[in-house]
Every structure is written in C-alpha cells, then in structure tokens.
C-alpha positions as CSV (number, residue, x, y, z in Angstrom):
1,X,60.2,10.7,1.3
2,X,57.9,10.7,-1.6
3,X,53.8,11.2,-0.4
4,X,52.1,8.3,0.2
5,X,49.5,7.2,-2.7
6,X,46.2,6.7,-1.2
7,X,44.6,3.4,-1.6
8,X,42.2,2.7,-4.2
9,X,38.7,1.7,-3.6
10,X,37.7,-1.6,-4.8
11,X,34.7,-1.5,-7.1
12,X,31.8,-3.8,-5.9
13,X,30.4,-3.7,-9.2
14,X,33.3,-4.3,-10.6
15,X,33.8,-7.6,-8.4
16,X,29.8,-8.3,-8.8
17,X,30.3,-8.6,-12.3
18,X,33.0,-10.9,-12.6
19,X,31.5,-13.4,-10.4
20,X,27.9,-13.1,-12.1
21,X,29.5,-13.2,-15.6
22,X,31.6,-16.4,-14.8
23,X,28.5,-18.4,-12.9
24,X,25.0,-19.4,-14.8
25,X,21.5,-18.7,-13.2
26,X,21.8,-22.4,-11.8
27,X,24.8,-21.7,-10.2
28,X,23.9,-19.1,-8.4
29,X,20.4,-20.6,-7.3
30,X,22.8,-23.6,-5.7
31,X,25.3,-20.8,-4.7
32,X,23.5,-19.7,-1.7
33,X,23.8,-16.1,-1.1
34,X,26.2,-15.3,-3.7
35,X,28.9,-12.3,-4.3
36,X,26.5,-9.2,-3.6
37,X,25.2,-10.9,-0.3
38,X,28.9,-12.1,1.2
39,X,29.5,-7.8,0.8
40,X,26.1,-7.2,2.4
41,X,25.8,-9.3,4.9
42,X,29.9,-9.3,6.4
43,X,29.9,-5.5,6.5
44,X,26.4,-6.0,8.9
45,X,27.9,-8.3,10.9
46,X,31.4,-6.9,11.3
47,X,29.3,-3.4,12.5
48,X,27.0,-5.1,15.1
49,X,29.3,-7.9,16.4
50,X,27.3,-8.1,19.6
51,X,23.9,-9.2,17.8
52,X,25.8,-9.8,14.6
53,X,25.0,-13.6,14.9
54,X,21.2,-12.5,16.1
55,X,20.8,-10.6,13.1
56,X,21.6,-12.9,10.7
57,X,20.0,-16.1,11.7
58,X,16.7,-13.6,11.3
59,X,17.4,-12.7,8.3
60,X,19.4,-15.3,6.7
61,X,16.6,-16.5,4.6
62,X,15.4,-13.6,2.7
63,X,18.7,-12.3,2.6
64,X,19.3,-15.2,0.5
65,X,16.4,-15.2,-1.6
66,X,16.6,-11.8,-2.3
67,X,20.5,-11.8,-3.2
68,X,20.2,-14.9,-5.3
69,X,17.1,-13.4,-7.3
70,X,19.1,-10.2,-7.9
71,X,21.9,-12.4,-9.4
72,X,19.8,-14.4,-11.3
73,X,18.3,-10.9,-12.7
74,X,21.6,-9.6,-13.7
75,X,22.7,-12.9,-15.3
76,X,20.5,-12.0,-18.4
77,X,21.7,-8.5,-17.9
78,X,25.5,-9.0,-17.8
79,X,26.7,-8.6,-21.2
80,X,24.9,-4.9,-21.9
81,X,25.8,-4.2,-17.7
82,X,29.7,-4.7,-18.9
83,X,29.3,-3.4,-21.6
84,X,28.5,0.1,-19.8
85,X,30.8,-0.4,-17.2
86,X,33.9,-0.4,-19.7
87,X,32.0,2.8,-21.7
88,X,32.3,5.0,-18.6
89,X,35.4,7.1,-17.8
90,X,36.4,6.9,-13.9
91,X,34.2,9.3,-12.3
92,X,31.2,7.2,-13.9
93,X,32.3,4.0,-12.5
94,X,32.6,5.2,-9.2
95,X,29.6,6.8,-9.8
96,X,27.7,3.8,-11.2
97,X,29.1,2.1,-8.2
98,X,27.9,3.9,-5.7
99,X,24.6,3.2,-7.7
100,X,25.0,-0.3,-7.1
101,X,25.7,0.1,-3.6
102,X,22.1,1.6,-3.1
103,X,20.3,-0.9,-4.9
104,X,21.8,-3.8,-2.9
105,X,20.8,-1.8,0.3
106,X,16.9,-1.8,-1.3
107,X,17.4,-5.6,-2.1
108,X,18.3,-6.1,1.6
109,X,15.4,-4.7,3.1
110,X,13.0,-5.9,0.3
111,X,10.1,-8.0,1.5
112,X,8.5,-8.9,-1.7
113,X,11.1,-10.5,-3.8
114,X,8.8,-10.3,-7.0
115,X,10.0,-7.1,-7.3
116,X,13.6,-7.6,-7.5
117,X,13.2,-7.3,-10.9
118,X,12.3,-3.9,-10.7
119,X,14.7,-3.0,-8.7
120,X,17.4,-4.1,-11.3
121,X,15.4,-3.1,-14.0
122,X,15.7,0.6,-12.3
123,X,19.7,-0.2,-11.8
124,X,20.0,-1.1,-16.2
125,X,18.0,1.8,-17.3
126,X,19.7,4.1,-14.5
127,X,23.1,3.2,-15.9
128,X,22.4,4.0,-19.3
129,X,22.7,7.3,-18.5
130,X,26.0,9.3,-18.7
131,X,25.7,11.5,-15.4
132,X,24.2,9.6,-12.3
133,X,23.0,12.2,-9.5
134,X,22.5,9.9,-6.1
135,X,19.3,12.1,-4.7
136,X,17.8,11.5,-8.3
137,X,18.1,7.7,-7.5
138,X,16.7,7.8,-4.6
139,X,13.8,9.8,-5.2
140,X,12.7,6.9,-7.3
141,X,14.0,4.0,-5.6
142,X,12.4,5.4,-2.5
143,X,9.1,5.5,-4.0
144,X,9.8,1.6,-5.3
145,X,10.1,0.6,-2.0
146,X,7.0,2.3,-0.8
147,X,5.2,0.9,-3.3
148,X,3.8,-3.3,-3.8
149,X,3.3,-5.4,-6.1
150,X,-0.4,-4.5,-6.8
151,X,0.3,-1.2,-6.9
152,X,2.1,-1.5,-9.8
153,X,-0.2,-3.7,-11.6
154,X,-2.3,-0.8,-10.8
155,X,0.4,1.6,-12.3
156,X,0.5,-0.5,-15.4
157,X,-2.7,-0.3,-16.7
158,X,-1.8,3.4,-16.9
159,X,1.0,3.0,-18.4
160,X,0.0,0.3,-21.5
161,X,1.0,3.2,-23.6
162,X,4.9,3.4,-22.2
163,X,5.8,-0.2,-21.7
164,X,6.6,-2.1,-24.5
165,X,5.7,-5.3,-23.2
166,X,2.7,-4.8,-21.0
167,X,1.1,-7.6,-18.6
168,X,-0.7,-9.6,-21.1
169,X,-3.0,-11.1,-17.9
170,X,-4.3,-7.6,-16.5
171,X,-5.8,-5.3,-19.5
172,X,-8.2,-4.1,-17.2
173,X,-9.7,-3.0,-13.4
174,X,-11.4,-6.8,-13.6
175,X,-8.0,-8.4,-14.1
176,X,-6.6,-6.3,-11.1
177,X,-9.1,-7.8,-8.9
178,X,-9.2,-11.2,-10.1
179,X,-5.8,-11.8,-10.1
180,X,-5.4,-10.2,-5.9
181,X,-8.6,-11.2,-5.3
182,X,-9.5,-7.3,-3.7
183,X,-12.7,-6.0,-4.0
184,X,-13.4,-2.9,-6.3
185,X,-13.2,-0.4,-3.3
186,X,-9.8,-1.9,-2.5
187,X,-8.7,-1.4,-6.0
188,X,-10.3,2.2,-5.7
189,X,-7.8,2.8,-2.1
190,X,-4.7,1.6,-4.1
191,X,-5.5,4.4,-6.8
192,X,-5.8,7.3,-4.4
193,X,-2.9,5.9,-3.0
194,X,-1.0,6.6,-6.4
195,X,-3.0,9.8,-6.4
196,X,-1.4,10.9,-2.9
197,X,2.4,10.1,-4.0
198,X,2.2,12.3,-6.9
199,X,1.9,9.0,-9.6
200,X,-1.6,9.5,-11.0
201,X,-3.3,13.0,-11.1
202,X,-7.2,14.0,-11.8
203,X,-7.9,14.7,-15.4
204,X,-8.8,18.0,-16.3
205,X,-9.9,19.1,-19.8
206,X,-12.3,20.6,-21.6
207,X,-15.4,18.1,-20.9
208,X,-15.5,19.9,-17.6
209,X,-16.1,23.2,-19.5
210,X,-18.6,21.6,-22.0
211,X,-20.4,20.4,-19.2
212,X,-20.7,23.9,-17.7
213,X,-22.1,25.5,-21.0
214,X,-24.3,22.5,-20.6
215,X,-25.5,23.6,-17.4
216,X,-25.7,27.1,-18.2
217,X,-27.9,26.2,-20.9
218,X,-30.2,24.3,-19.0
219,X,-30.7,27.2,-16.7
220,X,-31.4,29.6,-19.2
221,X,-34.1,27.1,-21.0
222,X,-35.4,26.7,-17.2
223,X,-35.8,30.2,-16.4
224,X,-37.5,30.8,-19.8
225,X,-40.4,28.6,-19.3
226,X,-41.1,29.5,-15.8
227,X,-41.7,33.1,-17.2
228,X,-43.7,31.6,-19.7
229,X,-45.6,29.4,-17.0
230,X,-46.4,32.4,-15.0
231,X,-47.1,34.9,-17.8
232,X,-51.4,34.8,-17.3
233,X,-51.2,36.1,-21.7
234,X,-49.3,33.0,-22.6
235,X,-51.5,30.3,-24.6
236,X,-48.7,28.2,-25.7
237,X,-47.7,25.0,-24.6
238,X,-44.7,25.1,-22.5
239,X,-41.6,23.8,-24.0
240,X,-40.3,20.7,-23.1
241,X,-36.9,20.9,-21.2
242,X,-34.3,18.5,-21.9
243,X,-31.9,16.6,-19.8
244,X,-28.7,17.5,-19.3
245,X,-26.1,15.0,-19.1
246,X,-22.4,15.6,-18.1
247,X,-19.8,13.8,-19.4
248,X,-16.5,15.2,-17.1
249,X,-15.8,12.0,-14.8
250,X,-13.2,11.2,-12.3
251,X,-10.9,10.0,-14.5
252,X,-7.5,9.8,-13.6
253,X,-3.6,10.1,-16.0
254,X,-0.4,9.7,-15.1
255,X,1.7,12.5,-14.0
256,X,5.0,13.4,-15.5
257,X,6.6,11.5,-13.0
258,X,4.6,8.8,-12.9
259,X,5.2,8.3,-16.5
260,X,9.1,8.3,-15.9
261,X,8.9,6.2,-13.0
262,X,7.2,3.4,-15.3
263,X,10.2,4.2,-17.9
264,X,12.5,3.7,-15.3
265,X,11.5,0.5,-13.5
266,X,8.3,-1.1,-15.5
267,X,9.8,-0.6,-19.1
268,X,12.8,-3.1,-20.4
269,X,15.2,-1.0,-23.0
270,X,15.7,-3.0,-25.6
C-alpha cells in the first residue's frame, strides 16, 4: 500500500478572505459575528463544553463587536491583503496564517475596540514583509495590548514626525488632556509609563554638557570675587556675578523601538 498523504491544513486566512472580499462593510455590520468570529468562538466552545454555553453568553457581545469591527477594517484592506497572500510562496502563507491566527486571539480579548484598527493595521504592515518570525509578532502585539487608547495619543505626539497622517485634533499636551479630560499629572503618569516599557527614553545631549561648563564657570567667577572680597589691598569694586541659567530639561524621544512600534501599528503604508 502506498503511504498515506497527510491532510492539508485549511488556511483561515485564506477562508477569511473570501468571505470579507465577497460581503461589503454593511454586510458584515448586519452579519453578526461574521467568518473570523464563527472560527473563534466554535473552537472555545468545542474546548470547554461544560461552561461552553457560560462563556459565551458573557462574552457574546464584545465578541461581536470586536469581530465585526475587525472585518469592517479589512474590508478596505482586502484588495492589497490578497494581493500578498497570492505573492507569498507556501511557507509564507502558512506563515502569514499563523499571523492571522494571533491577531484574532488579540481581537478576542480586546476590551477597547477603538483599537482594532491597530491591531489590523499591525497585521497589513506585518505582512508586507517577506519572512514573518512569530516571537517578533508578539513582542509588539504584546505591548499593543498592554497599552490604551490614551497612551497612544500620547505616543503620537512623538511620533508626528513618522506618521504620515497624524491626529489632526491632538498637536499638543493641551489636546491630550482636553480630549480625556486627565489632568496634567495624569498625562505626566502615562509618559513614565511609556518611559518604563522601553517606548520613550530621557534625552541626552550636549545641553547637559553646556550647562556643566556653565556651572563650572560660575564657580570659578564665584571663587574669584570672594578672594577679592577678603583681600584687605583690594580697592576695586567687586564684579558683579551673573546668573547662570541651564537649559538641559527633562525632555523625553522616542526609542528605537518606540519609533518602529509607531511604524508598525500607528503608520498606514500607502
């Protein structure tokens, strides 16, 4: 007997983007949970039987708004994601589907679904690339899902520079707190916050060296009129010191990867 041929693995990708590319954004919002949910959603069920039906009526809702907003995101999407998908010899698909298969396990879990979009965003930019390593994804998607929505307005303003089509209602740290409505200390916690997962970094440069000289200066000029102060031959007027004034702040950049995390998931390729 000749060996048996193992079975091939459906794509979900493949499947997701037959049914996104042959319904509208109106379907799908009247769709209910749509193609990528039904995969979810029966493969939870089928592994928790027991509390299957528990599980679901909890999160049926934002199961459902989450699916359908990630379909609706992909609609626009569909022609360039096909367009990828046929480009990419068979490792690639397997490997971009495996991509996709993480990113519908963020969308399940996400509670803000404003930032769907970023999550596909991540998915379109992530697949333009010709070698997909899964602990690179998830290094960035992880950080996605730790971050919210007003973090990333945060990010933004830092990033004007790398997005091509940056928030036009927050240009500055006013906007940020008029839009949330967070005080400026709140604002301040959300930047240490960036500080602490390796997004933004403390400037360094050369001010902070200027302002030493600075200093040093001030000493010397300090020291040299207190020896003329206490010199009982002196009969000239003491000079008058000046005052120093630093310029080195607390300002903060992005770090490398803060600036390819905004590439990744802020910035639309064109």
């Amino acid at each position: 007997m000749g060996e048996k041929k193992e079975a091939v693995k459906p794509l979900i990708l493949e499947s997701l983007l037959s049914a996104v590319s042959s319904q509208g954004a109106e379907v799908i919002k009247s769709a209910g949970i749509g193609m990528a949910g039904s995969i979810v959603t029966d493969a939870v069920a089928s592994a928790i039987p027991g509390v299957g039906n528990l599980y679901m009526s909890y999160k049926q809702a934002r199961l459902q708004r989450n699916f359908n907003t990630f379909e609706e995101e992909l609609v626009g999407r569909i022609t360039r994601l096909d367009e990828l998908f046929k480009l990419k010899n068979t490792e690639q698909k397997e490997e971009l589907d495996r991509l996709c298969e993480l990113v519908l396990g963020y969308v399940v879990d996400e509670p803000q679904e404003e930032k769907i979009k970023y999550l596909v965003t991540g998915f379109m930019n992530i697949a333009e690339h010709e070698k997909i390593t899964e602990d690179f994804v998830l290094v960035f998607y992880d950080m996605l899902r730790d971050l919210r929505i007003i973090d990333l307005t945060v990010l933004k303003l830092y990033g004007k520079n790398y997005l091509n089509e940056p928030d036009e209602n927050v240009n500055n740290y006013q906007d940020v707190l008029d839009v949330h409505g967070i005080s400026y200390e709140q604002y301040e916690t959300i930047r240490r916050n960036l500080v602490r997962k390796g997004i933004l970094t403390t400037k360094t440069d050369v001010i902070l060296e200027k302002d030493l000289e600075e200093i040093e200066k001030a000493i010397n000029e300090l020291q040299k009129s207190l020896s003329m102060a206490t010199n009982p031959k002196n009969k000239s007027k003491l000079p008058t010191l000046k005052k120093v004034k630093l310029k080195s702040k607390d300002r903060l950049e992005l770090t490398k990867f803060g600036k390819d995390f905004i590439r990744y998931f802020l910035e639309e390729l064109s």
